[in-house]
N, C-alpha and C positions, 0 to 999 in steps of 0.2 A: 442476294444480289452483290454486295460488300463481297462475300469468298467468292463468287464466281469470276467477279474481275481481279479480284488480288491472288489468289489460289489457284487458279486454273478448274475450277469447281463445277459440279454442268449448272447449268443456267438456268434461270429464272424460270423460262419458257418449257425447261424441259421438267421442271419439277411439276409446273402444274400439268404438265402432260401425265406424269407416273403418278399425280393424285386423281386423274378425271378416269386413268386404267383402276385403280383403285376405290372409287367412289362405288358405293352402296345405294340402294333406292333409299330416300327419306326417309329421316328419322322419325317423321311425324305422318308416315303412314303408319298407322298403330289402330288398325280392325285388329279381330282375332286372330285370322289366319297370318296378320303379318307380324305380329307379338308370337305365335306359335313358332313360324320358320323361323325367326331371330333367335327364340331360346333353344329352337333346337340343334342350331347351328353351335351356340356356344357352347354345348353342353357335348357335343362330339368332337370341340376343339379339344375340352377339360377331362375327357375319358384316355384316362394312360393304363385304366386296370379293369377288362371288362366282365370283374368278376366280382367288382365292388362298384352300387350304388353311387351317381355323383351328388353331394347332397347340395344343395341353393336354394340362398333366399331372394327377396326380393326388395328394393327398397324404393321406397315413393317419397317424393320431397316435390318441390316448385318451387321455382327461381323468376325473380324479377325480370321483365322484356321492356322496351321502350318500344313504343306503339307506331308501327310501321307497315304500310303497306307496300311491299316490294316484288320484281318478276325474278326471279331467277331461272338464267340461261341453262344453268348444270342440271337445276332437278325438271326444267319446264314444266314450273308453275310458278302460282303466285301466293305468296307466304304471309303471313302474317296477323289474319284473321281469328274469329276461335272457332273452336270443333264446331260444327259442323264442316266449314268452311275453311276449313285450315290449310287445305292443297287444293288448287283450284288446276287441274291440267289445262294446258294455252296448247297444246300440241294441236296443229292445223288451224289454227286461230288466225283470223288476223288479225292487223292492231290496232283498227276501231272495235273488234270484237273481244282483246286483250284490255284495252281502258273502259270498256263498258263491264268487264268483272272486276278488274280491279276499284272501280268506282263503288261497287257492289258492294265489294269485301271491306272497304274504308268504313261503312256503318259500324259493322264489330268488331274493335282491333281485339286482338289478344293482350293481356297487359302481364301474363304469366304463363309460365310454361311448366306442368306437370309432368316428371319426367320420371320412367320405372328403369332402375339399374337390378341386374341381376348378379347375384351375387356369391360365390363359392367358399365353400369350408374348407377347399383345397387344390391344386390346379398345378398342369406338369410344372417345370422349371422352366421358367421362359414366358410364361403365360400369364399374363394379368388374372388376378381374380374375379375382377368386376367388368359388366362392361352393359352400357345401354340398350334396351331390349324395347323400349316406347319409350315415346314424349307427345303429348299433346296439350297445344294451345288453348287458353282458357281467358275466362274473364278471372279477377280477381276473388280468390279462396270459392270458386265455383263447386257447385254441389251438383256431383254428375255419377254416371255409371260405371266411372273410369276403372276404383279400384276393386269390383266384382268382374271387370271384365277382365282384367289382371288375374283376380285368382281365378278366373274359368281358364285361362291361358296355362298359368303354371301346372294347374293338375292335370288337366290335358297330357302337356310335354309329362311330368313325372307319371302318368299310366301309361303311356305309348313308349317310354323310353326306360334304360336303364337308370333310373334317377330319383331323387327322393326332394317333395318340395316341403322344406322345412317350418317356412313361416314369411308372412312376409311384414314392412316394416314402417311406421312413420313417424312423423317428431311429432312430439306432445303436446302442441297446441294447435293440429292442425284440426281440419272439419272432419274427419273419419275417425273420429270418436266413435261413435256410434256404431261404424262396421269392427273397430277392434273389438267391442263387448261383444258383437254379434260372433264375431270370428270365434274369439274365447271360447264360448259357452256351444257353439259348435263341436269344436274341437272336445270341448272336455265329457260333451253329453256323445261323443266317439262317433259324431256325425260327418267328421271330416279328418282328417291325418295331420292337417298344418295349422299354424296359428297366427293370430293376428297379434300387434303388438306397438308401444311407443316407443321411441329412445330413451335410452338410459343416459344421453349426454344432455339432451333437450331439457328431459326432467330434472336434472341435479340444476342446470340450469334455471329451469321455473324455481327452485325453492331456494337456489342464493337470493334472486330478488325479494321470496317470503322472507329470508331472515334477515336480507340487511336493508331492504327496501320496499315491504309491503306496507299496505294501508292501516294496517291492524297488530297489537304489540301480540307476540308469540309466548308462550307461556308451554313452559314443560313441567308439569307438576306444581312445587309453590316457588318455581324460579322463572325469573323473567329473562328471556333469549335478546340480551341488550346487544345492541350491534354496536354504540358507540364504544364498547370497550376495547374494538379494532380499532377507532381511531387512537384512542388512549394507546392502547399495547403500540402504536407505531405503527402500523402495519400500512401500509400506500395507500394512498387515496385512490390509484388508477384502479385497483382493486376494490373499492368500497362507491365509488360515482363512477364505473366502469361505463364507457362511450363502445365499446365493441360488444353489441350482445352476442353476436351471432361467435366469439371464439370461444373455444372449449379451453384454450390453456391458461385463460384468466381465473378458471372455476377451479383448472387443477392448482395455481397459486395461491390461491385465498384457502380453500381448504388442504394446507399442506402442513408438513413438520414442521417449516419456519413459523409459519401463522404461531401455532401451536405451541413454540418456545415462545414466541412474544407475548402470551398470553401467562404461561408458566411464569416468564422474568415478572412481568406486571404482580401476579399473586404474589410472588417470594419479595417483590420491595413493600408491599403493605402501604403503600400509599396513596391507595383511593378508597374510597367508601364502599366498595362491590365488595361480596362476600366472595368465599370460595367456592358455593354451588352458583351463583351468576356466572363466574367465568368458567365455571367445570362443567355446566351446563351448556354455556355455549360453544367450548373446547371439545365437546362429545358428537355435540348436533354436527361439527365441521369435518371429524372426523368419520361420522358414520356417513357422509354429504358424499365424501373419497371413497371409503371403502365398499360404495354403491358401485360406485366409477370401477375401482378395481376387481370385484366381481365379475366386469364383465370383460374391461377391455388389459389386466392384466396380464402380464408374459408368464407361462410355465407355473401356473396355479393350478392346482388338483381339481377336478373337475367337483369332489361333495366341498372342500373349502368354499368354492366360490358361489354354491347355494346355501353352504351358511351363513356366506357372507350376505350375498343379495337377501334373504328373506331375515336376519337380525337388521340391514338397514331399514329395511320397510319397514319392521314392527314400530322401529325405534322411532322415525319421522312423523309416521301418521299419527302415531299419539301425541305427537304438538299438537296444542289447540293456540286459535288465531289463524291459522294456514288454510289459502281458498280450497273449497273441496274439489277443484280441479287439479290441481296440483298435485292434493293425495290421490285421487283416483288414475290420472295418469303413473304416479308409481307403480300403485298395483296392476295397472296396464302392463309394465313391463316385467314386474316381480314374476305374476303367475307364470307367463311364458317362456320366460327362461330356466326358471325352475325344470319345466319340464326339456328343454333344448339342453340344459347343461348336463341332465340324466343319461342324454342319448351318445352310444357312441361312435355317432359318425358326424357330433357336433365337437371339435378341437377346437375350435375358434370361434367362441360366442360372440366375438365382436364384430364378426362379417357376418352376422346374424341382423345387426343393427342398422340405423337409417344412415348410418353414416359414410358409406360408402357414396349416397348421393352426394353429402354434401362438399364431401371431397370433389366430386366431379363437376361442383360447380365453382368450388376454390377456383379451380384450377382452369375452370374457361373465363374465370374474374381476370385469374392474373396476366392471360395473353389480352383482353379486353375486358377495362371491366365495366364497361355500361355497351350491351349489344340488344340486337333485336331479337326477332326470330328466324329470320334468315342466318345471321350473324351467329346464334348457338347452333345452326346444322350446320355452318362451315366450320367453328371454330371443333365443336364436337369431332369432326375428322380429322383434325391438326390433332389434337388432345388425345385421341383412340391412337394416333400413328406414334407420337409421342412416349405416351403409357406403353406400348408393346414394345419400343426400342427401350426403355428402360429396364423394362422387364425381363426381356431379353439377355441382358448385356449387363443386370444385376447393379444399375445406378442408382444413387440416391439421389432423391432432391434435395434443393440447396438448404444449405443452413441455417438460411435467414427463416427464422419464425411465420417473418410476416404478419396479418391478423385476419380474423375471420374464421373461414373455415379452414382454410390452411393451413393458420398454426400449427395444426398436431398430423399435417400430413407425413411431414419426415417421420414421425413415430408412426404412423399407419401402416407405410412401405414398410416399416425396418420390420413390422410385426408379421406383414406377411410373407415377406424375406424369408424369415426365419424358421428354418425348419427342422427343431428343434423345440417343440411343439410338447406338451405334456400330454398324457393319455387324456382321452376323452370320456365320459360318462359307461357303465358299464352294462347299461342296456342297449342290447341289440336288437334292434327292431326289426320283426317279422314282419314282411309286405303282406304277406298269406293268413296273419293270425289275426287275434281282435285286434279293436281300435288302438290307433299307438299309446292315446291317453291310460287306454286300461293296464298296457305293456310297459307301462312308465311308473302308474302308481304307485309300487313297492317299494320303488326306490325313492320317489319323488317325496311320498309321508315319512 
């Protein structure tokens, strides 16, 4: 409004006109068939070579909602309820007949919203890599049929289409535990082509808390993994009593070079009582914590470096003892699968393999609002889609400020898929026609 009266700009009026020509059916209609036409829409946006395979994963995260029951004019209906009731059509209703559903839907709000981003290994110039394909409202960490109907979606589009469904993805502490093992052990007994998986940001995540803030002391061999020696070495408190869990670039500071010289200076002045394997001990666990991180979401890495990297961090972590067994089991969630993604070559970008594409897209509807509803994430969601493709577009970066949250490390996420410039990918080529990909992998993958 500001440029349209100072600048001669067109007007307020007319923008939300060229958004209501542009508006899409709801986001949170997500049956099958409306998760199928989304992915297959995106997937002939991202076909620039139709002689090669588009490869995508898929990534599932949930985001907090404030508990609202509202009508909306644009989608006509009423929002804010959970699955079953999540879109309620008012269309020919009238409006004793619109407050007597909405009165309805008030019994179960939704308090979260489970959202599926899909996500590409590579996409023309211009094009976003990721972009929303479902969302549906839930009660809190709900245990439901979401993510099998997800993957009946994805293989679908990859058998009907020129496309390959890679794997698809979620953070480490969520409730589909369960389907990632199932996924796995799918996949590897060559019952299915894709696999299931945790983050590898999530995870490195879970185990800073094990070593500088679990219940229990950690022990690597006959050394003890002391965490106050962070304090002693200097190293921040915002780092060590960290208030932002949910940022990733707090984990990438704490296990960094500097850390790592302040632990060095500490040994070389000999003036505390810790021996040399206490702090070499704990200087090892921090860096193998990184070189988990860099395995997967590092730039211009040889595709076998970064599964020797990922499968020496995992050796090395899980034989802490003291560490909850969820912690190491979600490693190995992500170890095995990438292992075989980092093999394939039509995986260059293991890190758009990850969950982390959702949690960027919920950054990023924080930062225009950051406490909305559910109506409020299907509008903001189409600000944020128009947003993302003018960027992408027009090759912008987001701003420099850090931020916190998920945000943090979004400037590093754009610049990484910017960049094309890309190192070869894994040196198996996967036969759609031949055995299971698991078995087309093994050779390389042992």
């Amino acid at each position: 409004q500001v440029a349209s009266a100072n600048l001669a700009g067109p007007s307020h009026r007319w923008v939300q006109e060229l958004n209501a020509k542009e508006r899409s059916p709801c986001v949170f209609l997500s049956e099958l068939d409306d998760i199928v036409d989304r992915m297959k829409i995106a997937i002939n946006v991202r076909t620039y070579d139709t002689n090669r395979p588009v490869s995508f994963s898929v990534a599932i995260d949930a985001t907090k909602v404030a508990q609202a029951i509202e009508l909306s004019s644009a989608y006509k209906a009423i929002l804010g309820a959970e699955h079953p009731n999540h879109v309620i059509d008012v269309s020919g209703l009238s409006k004793e007949e619109i407050k007597l559903q909405m009165d309805k839907a008030t019994k179960a709000k939704a308090s979260e919203i489970k959202v599926v981003i899909m996500s590409f290994q590579d996409a023309p110039a211009g094009v976003t890599p990721n972009v929303i394909v479902a969302a549906r409202p839930q009660s809190n960490n709900e245990v439901s049929d979401f993510v099998p109907l997800v993957e009946s979606a994805a293989t679908h589009v990859a058998e009907k289409m020129n496309a390959r469904f890679l794997n698809w993805a979620v953070d480490g502490v969520s409730i589909e535990s369960n389907d990632v093992r199932r996924s796995i052990c799918d996949f590897l007994s060559g019952v299915t082509g894709h696999l299931g998986c945790t983050d590898v940001n999530h995870d490195i995540k879970s185990w800073r808390y094990q070593i500088i803030g679990g219940s229990c002391v950690s022990l690597l061999g006959h050394f003890v993994l002391d965490s106050d020696l962070l304090r002693v070495a200097g190293v921040s408190n915002d780092l060590l009593r960290y208030k932002d869990f949910a940022s990733d670039l707090l984990v990438l500071k704490l296990a960094s070079s500097h850390t790592l010289q302040k632990l060095a200076t500490l040994l070389a002045a000999g003036e505390t009582d810790f021996t040399a394997g206490d702090i070499g001990c704990l200087g090892c666990t921090l860096f193998m914590m990184r070189l988990h991180l860099h395995s997967v979401n590092g730039r211009e890495v040889p595709s076998k470096h970064r599964a020797i990297y990922l499968w020496a961090s995992m050796l090395f972590l899980t034989s802490i003892k003291g560490v909850c067994v969820t912690t190491k089991r979600n490693l190995v969630s992500d170890t095995i699968p990438f292992m075989f993604l980092m093999a394939r070559s039509d995986v260059p970008k293991p890190r758009n393999a990850t969950s982390e594409p959702a949690e960027h897209k919920f950054g990023c509807c924080r930062v225009i609002c950051n406490s909305f509803t559910t109506l409020g994430f299907a509008e903001i969601n189409e600000k944020d889609e128009r947003r993302s493709g003018m960027q992408y577009k027009n090759n912008f970066l987001p701003s420099r400020d850090p931020k916190k949250g998920y945000s943090s490390t979004y400037r590093d996420y754009v610049e990484f898929n910017q960049n094309k410039a890309q190192p070869s990918a894994g040196p198996v080529h996967i036969i759609d026609e031949g055995v299971s990909v698991a078995a087309q992998s093994w050779k390389e993958v042992k």
